[in-house]
Structures are given as structure tokens and as C-alpha cells.
C-alpha positions as CSV (number, residue, x, y, z in Angstrom):
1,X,63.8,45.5,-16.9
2,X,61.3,43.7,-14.3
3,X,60.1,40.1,-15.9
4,X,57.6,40.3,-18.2
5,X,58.0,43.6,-19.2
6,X,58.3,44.4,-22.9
7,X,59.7,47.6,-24.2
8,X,58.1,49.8,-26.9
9,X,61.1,51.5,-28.0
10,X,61.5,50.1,-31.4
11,X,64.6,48.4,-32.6
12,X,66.8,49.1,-35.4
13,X,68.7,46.4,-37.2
14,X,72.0,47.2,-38.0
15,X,74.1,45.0,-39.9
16,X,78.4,44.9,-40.7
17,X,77.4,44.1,-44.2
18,X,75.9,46.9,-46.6
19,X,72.2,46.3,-47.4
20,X,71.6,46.5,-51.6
21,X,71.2,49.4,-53.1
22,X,67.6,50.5,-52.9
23,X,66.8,48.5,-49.7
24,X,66.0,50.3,-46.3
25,X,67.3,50.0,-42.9
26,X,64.4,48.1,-41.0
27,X,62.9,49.1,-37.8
28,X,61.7,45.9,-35.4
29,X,58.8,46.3,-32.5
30,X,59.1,43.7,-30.0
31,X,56.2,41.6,-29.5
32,X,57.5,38.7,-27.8
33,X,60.9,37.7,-26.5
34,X,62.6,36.8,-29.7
35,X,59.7,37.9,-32.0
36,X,59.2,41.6,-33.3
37,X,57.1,43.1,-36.1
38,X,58.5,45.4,-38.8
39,X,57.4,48.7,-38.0
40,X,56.7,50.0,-41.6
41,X,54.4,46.4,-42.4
42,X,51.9,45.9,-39.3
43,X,51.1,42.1,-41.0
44,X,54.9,41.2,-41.1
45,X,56.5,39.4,-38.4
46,X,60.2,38.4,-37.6
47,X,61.4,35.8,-35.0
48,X,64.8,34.9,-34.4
49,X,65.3,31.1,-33.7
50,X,67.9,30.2,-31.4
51,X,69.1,27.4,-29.9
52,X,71.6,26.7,-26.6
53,X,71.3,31.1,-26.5
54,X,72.6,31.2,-30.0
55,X,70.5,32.2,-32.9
56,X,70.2,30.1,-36.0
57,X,67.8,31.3,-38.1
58,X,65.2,34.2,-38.7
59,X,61.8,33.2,-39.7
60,X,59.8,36.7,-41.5
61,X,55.9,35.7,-41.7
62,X,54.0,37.8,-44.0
63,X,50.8,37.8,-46.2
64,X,52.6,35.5,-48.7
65,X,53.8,32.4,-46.2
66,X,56.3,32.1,-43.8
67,X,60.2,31.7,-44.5
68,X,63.1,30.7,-42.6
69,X,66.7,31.8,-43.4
70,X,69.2,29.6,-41.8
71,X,72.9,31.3,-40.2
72,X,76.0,30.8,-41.8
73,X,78.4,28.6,-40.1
């Protein structure tokens, strides 16, 4: 992939842990490096924080405010 580029190929989140019952697999379209919007909500957002190459956190912005779910340790 050249620099710059961005692809449109949406991206599916897949987890080791089982989502609850009743929730749905999301789909992600990038936006920016690191920042991608959920395919089924056009005015929700999700960016993954990282720091040294390492993510720490995922910040989802919606309609409702922005909030920021720090990773385990």
C-alpha cells in the first residue's frame, strides 16, 4: 500500500472472547490511520489509542459524547 493511501475495504472486528448474546459482530471503515467509523452508524466513530505501537485504549464518539475504554494489563 503506497503512503497515504487508505483502503475501502471494510474491517471486521473479531474478538477471542464471545460478544453477549444479542450483540452483533461490528464492521469498521477506515477513515484515518487508527480511526474508523462503524459501518451500520455513519455518526459513530472509533479510534484506537496507542502508545510506543501498542494500543491502550479505544475511544467510540457518538451522538451521546465520547468514551474511552482503557486495555487490560
Amino acid at each position: 500500500m503506497r503512503r497515504g493511501s487508505t483502503r475501502s475495504q471494510p474491517v471486521e472486528v473479531h474478538s477471542t472472547r464471545q460478544p453477549a448474546p444479542g450483540t452483533p459482530r461490528v464492521q469498521l471503515e477506515p477513515r484515518k490511520p487508527g480511526k474508523f467509523r462503524v459501518t451500520q452508524f455513519s455518526d459513530n466513530l472509533v479510534e484506537f489509542v496507542t502508545e510506543s505501537g501498542r494500543v491502550v485504549a479505544m475511544k467510540q464518539s457518538d451522538p451521546s459524547g465520547e468514551y474511552r475504554f482503557e486495555r487490560k494489563k
